[in-house]
C-alpha positions as CSV (number, residue, x, y, z in Angstrom):
1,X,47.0,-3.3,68.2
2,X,46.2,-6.3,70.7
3,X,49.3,-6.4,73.1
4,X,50.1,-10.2,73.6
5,X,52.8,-9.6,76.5
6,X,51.7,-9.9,80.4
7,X,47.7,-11.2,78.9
8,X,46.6,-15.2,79.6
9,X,46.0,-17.3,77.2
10,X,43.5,-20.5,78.0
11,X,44.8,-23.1,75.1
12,X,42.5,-26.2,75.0
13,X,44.2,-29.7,73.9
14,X,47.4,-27.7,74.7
15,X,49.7,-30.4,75.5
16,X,50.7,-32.0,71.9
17,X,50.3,-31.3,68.0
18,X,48.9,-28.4,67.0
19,X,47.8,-27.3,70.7
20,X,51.6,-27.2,72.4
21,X,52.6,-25.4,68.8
22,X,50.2,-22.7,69.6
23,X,51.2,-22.7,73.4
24,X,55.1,-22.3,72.7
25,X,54.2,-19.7,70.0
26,X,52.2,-17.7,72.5
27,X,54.9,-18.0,75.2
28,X,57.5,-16.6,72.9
29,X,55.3,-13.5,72.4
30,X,55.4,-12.8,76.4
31,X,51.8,-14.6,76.8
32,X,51.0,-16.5,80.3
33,X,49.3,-19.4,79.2
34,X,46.9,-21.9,80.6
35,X,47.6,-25.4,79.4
36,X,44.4,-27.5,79.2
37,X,44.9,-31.4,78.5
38,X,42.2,-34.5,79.1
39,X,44.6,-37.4,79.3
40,X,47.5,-36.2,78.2
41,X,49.1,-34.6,81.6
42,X,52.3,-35.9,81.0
43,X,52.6,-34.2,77.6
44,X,51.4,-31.4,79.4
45,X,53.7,-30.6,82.4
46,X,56.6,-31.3,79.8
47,X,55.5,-28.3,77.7
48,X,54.9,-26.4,80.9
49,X,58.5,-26.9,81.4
50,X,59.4,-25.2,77.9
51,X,57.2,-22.4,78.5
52,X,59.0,-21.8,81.1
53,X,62.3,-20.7,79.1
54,X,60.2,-17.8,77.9
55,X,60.0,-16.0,81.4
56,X,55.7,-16.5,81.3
57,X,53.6,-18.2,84.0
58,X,51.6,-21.1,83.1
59,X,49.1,-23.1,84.5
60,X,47.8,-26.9,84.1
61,X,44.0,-27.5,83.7
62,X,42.6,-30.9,83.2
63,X,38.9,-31.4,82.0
64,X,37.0,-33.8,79.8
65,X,35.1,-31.5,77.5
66,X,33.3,-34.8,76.4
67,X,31.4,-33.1,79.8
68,X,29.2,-30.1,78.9
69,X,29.1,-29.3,82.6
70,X,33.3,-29.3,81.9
71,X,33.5,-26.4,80.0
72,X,32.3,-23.6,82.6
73,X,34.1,-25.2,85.4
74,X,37.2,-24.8,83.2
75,X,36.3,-21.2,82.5
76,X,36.4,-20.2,86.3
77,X,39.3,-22.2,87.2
78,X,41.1,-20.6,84.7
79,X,40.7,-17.4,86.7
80,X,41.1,-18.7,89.3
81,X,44.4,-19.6,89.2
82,X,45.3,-16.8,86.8
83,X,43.1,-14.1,87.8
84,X,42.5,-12.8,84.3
85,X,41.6,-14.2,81.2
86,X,42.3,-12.6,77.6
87,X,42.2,-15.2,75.4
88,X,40.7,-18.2,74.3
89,X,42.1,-20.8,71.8
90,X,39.7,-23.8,71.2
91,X,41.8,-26.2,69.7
92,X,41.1,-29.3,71.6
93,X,39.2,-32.3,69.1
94,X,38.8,-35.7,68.6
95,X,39.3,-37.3,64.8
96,X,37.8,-40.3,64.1
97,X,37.3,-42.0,61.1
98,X,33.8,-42.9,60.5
99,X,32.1,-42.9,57.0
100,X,29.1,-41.5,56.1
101,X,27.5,-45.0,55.9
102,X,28.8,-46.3,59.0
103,X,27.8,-43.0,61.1
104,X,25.4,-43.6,63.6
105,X,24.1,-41.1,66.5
106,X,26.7,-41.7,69.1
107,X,29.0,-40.8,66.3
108,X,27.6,-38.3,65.7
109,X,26.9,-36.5,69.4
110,X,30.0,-37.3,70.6
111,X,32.1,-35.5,68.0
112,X,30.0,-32.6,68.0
113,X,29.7,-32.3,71.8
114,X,33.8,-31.9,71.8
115,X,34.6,-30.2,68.7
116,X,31.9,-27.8,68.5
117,X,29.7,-27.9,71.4
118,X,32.2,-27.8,73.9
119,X,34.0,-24.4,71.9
120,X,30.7,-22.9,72.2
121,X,30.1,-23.2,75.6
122,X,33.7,-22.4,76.4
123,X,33.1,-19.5,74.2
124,X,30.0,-18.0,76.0
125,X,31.4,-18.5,79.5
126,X,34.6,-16.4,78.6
127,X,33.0,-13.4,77.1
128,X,30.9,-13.2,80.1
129,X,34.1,-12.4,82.2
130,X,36.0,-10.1,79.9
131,X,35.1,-6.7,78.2
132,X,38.1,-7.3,75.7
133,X,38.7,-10.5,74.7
134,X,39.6,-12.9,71.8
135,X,38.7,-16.3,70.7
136,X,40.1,-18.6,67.8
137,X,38.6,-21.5,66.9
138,X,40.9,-24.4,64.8
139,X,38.5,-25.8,62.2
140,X,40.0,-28.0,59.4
141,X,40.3,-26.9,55.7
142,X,38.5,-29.9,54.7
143,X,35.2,-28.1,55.1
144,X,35.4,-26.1,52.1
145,X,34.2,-29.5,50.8
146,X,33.1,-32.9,51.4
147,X,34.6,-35.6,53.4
148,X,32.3,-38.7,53.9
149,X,34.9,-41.1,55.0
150,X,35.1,-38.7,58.4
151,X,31.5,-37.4,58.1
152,X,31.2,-36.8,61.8
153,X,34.1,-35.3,61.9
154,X,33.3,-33.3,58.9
155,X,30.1,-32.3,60.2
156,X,31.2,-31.3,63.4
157,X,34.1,-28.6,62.1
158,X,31.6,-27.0,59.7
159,X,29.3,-26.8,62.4
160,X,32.1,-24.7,65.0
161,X,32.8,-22.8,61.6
162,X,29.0,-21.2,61.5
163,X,29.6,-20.9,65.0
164,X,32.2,-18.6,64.8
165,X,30.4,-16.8,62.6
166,X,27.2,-16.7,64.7
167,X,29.3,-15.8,67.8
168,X,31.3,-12.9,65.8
169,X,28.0,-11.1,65.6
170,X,27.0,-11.6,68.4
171,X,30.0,-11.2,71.1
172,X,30.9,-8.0,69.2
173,X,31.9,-5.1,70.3
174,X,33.5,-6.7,73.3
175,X,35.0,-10.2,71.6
176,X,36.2,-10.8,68.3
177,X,36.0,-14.6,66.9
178,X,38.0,-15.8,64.1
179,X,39.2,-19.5,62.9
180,X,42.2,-20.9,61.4
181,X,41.3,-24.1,59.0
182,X,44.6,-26.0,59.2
183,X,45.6,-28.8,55.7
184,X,48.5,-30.9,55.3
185,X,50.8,-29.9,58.5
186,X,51.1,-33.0,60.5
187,X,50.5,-36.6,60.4
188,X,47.9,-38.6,61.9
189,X,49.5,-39.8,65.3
190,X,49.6,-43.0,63.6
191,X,51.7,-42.2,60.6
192,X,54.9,-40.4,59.5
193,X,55.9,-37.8,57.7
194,X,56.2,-40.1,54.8
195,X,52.9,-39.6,54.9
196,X,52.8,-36.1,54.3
197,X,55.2,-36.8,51.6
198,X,52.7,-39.1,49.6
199,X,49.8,-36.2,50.0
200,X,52.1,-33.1,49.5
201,X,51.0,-33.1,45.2
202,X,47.5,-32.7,46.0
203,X,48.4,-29.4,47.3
204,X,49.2,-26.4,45.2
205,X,51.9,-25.3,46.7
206,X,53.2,-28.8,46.6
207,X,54.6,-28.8,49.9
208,X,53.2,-29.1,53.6
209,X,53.2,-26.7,56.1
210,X,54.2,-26.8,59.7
211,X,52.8,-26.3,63.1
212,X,54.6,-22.7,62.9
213,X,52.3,-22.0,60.2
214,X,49.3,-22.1,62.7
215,X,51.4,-20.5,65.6
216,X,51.8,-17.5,63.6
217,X,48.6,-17.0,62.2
218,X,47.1,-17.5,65.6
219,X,49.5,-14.2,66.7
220,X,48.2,-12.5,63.4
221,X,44.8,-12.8,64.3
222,X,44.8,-11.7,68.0
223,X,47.5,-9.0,67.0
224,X,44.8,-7.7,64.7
225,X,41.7,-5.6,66.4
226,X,39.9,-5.2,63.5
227,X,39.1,-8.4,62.3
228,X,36.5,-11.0,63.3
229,X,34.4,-13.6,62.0
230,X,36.7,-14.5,59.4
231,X,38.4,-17.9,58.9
232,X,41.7,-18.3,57.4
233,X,42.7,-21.7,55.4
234,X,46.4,-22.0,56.2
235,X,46.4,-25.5,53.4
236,X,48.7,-24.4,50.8
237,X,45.6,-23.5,48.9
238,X,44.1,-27.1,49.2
239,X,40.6,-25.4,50.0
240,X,40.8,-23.8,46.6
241,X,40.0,-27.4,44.7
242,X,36.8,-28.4,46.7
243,X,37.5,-31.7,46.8
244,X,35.3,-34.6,47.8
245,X,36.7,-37.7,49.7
246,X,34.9,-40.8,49.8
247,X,32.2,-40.6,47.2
């Protein structure tokens, strides 16, 4: 089994949501991490701070992945500050609502460059310094259908989920690569809970989940040394209906 106490942990769009969920949970497991933010650096030292009750080193790192050139720069500053490098979560995204209509090519490229491109190169830089590491890439559940009123968007997460297939194969024996594909477990930053409320029966398990539902199925992954190229829906089983928004 794949000790998480005393390795580092590089977390990308660490400092809020799903990203500082992820940090804290890694912390609690004896993990140093590396907290990677763009413009959120006050959200960032702040969860540095927590991390802190959990006896584990950590390290700020900010970079625009929106910058290909970003992404290997990130890589070796993350070592050197920290010297080692275990793990990789790409979390870090942008969501923007654009339909399928509206999408034009900046759309387009600028989604993909951050939520897939950017993993990818991340991806390819780390396993180039480590002989035993792991990656998880945070996709979203709504690629097990069709959403054309964030087609970009859309695109983009099914597009880092063949990745993570693609890079499975091929970092193996040294790296494994798995995803998580989040549903309902927090609002848009623009919205409450009620809002989660007023989607919760479209679920079958008629409830949402919560940040610790990622947290610990990120632990259960790099926990696990015989797993990779998989990608786990942690939706309540909202990927079992298929569903199609904005048709």
């Amino acid at each position: 089994m794949f000790e998480l106490a005393g390795k580092v942990a590089l977390i990308t769009g660490a400092a809020k949501r799903l990203g500082a969920a992820i940090t804290l949970g890694l912390a609690e497991q004896g993990t140093n991490v590396i907290i990677h933010y763009n413009k959120s650096k006050i959200e960032a030292q702040k969860l540095k701070t927590q991390t802190a009750k959990h006896n584990v080193k950590s390290w700020l790192l900010g970079a625009d992945l929106g910058k290909p050139e970003s992404c290997r720069k990130l890589i070796e500053k993350a070592y050197e500050h920290s010297r080692r490098l275990d793990i990789l979560i790409n979390n870090a995204s942008i969501f923007m609502p654009t339909s399928i209509n509206d999408a034009e090519p900046e759309n387009l490229l600028k989604e993909l460059i951050i939520n897939a491109w950017a993993p990818f190169l991340l991806s390819k830089t780390f396993a180039e310094k480590t002989k035993d590491g792991k990656i998880i890439n945070i996709l979203d559940t709504r690629i097990a259908g069709y959403d054309f009123n964030h087609f970009p968007y859309y695109l983009s997460k099914r597009m880092l989920a063949t990745l993570t297939e693609s890079l499975a194969l091929k970092l193996a024996p040294n790296v494994t690569v798995n995803a998580i594909a989040p549903g309902l477990i927090l609002p848009p930053e623009d919205k409450g809970y009620d809002y989660l409320e007023q989607k919760k029966h479209t679920v079958p398990l008629k409830k949402y989940g919560s940040p610790d539902n990622i947290a610990t199925t990120v632990i259960f992954l790099l926990k696990n040394d015989f797993v990779t190229g998989q990608t786990i829906y942690v939706d309540g089983g909202k990927h079992l209906l298929q569903t199609i928004e904005g048709l």
